[in-house]
N, C-alpha and C positions, 0 to 999 in steps of 0.2 A: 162211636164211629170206628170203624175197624181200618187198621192200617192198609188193608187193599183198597180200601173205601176213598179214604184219602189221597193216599198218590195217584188214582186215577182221577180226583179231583182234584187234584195238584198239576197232573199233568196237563189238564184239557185248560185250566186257567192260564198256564205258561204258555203255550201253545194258540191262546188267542187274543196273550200279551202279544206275542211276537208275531202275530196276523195283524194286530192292528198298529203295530208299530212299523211294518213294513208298508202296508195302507197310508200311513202318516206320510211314509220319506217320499211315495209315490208322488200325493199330494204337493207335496213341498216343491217338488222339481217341478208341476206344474204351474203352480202360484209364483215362482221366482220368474218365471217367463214373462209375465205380467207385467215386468220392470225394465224388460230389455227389448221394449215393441219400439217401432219406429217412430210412430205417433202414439204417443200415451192420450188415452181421451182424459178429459179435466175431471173428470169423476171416474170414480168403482164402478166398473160394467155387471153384468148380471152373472154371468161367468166369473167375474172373480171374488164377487159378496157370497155366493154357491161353493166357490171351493177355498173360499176362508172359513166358513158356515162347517161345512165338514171337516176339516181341519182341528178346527175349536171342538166339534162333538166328537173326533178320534181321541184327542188329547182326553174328554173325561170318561172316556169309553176308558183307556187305559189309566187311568186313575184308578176307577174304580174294580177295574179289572186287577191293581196291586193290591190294592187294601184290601178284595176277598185273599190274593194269594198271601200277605203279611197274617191275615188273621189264622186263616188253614195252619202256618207256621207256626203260632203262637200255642195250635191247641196241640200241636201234635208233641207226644212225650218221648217219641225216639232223639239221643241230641245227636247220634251218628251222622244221620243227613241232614241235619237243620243245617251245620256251615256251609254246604252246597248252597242249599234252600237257599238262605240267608245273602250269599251273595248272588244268586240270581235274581233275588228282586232286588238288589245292591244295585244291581245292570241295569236293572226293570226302570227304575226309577231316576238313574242318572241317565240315562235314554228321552226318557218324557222330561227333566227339566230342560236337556240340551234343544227339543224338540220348541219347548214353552220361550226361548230365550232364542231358536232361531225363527220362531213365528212374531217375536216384537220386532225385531231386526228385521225384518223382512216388510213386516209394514211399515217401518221408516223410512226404507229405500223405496219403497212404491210412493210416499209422500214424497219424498224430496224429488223425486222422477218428476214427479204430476206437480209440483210447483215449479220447476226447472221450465218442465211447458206450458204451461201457464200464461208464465211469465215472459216466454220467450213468444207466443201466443200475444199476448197484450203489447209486447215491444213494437211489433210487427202493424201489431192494430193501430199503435199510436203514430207510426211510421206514414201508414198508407193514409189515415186521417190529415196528417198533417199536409202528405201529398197533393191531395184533394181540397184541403182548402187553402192550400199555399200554390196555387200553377208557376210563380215567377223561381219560388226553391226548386220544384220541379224541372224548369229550364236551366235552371245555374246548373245544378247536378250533373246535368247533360252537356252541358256544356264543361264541367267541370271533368266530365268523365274522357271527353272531347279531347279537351286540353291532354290530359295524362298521358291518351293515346298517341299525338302529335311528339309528345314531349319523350316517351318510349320509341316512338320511330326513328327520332331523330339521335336519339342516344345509339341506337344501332346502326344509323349511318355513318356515326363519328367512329364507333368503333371497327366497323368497317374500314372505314377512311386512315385508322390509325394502322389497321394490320397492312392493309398495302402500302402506306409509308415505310413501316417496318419492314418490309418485304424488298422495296427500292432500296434502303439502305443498306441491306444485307445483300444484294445485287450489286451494289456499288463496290463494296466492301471486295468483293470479290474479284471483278473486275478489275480492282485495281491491285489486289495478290497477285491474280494474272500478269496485269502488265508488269509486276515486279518484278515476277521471277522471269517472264521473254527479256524484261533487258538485264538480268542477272544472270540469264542462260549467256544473251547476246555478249555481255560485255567479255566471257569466257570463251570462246570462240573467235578466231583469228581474222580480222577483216570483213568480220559480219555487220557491223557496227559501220564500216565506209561503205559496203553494199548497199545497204538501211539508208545510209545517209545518201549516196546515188539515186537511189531510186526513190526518194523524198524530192530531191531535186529534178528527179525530169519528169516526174507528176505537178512540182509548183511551176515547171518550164512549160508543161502540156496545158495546164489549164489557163496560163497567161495567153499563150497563142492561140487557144480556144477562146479565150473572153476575148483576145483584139480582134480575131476573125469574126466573132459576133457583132462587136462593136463596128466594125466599117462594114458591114453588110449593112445592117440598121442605117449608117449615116447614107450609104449609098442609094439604100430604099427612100429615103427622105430626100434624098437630092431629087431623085427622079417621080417622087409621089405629084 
């Protein structure tokens, strides 16, 4: 076999290593979808036994696609390019085990998916069973659900109830800084404090003479009732 002869069958084996190694990762990014559905069905759908199916026959497509280009290597007696060579199928080969070792991983995560639902499938079934032949759990539930709801309402009305306390006391609070500093203003100011005190007294003057004016109206209305 002539060295022209070779490298152009050297080249077209490299070249459909790395066809089919690209076809693999395609694969791959398909089939990992498989695991991250909403509803996983309890079984392998036909689509994904198809693109495991092809998967597994890219994987020994390039197998066998290495072992022709390890052997080509082997007969050829230049060693100039064999350490090229040599580490291209190096590449070749750590590619398809990485390839072999994320196609186990991959079907573990689709099992453990599809038992995750399953199981959480069957929780559900045992649930609604239960419901159906239990109607009095059924009602407690609801009633129980009832309760929760009364008991969350009510916890918002105390809280409620506590911030407008909070709020009166901080009103008060205030109020009575106010009245501090009027009679810390007043007591500073000259004969404000006898005015204050005047005019306290002919308001409790005015409303005594207002209540006896009420009061003998009244008795006069009853005399002549």
């Amino acid at each position: 076999m002539s060295a022209a002869t070779g490298n152009t069958g050297w080249t077209q084996l490299r070249q459909q290593a790395r066809t089919l190694e690209s076809q693999t990762d395609n694969l791959f990014h398909t089939y990992s979808q498989f695991a991250t559905v909403a509803d996983i069905p309890p079984k392998p759908t036909a689509e994904e036994r198809e693109t495991e199916a092809k998967i597994e026959e890219l994987l020994e497509k390039r197998e066998k696609t290495i072992g022709q280009l390890s052997r080509l290597l082997d007969s050829e007696a230049t060693l100039t390019s064999s350490a090229l060579k040599q580490n291209n199928v190096s590449l070749l080969r750590e590619k398809l085990s990485s390839h072999k070792r994320d196609l186990i991983r991959l079907r573990g995560t689709l099992q453990e998916a599809r038992n995750r639902a399953n199981l959480l499938t069957n929780v559900r079934s045992d649930i609604d069973d239960f419901r159906a032949s239990n109607p009095e759990a059924e009602y407690m539930l609801g009633e129980r659900t009832r309760i929760d709801n009364s008991n969350n309402m009510a916890d918002n009305i105390l809280g409620q109830a506590r911030s407008i306390n909070d709020s009166f006391i901080i009103q008060r609070e205030t109020i009575a800084s106010i009245n501090h500093r009027i009679t810390g203003a007043a007591s500073k100011v000259p004969g404000l404090n006898s005015l204050i005190r005047r005019i306290s007294a002919r308001k409790r003057r005015d409303s005594i003479i207002m209540g006896s004016f009420i009061a003998f109206c009244f008795i006069v209305f009853w005399m002549f009732l």
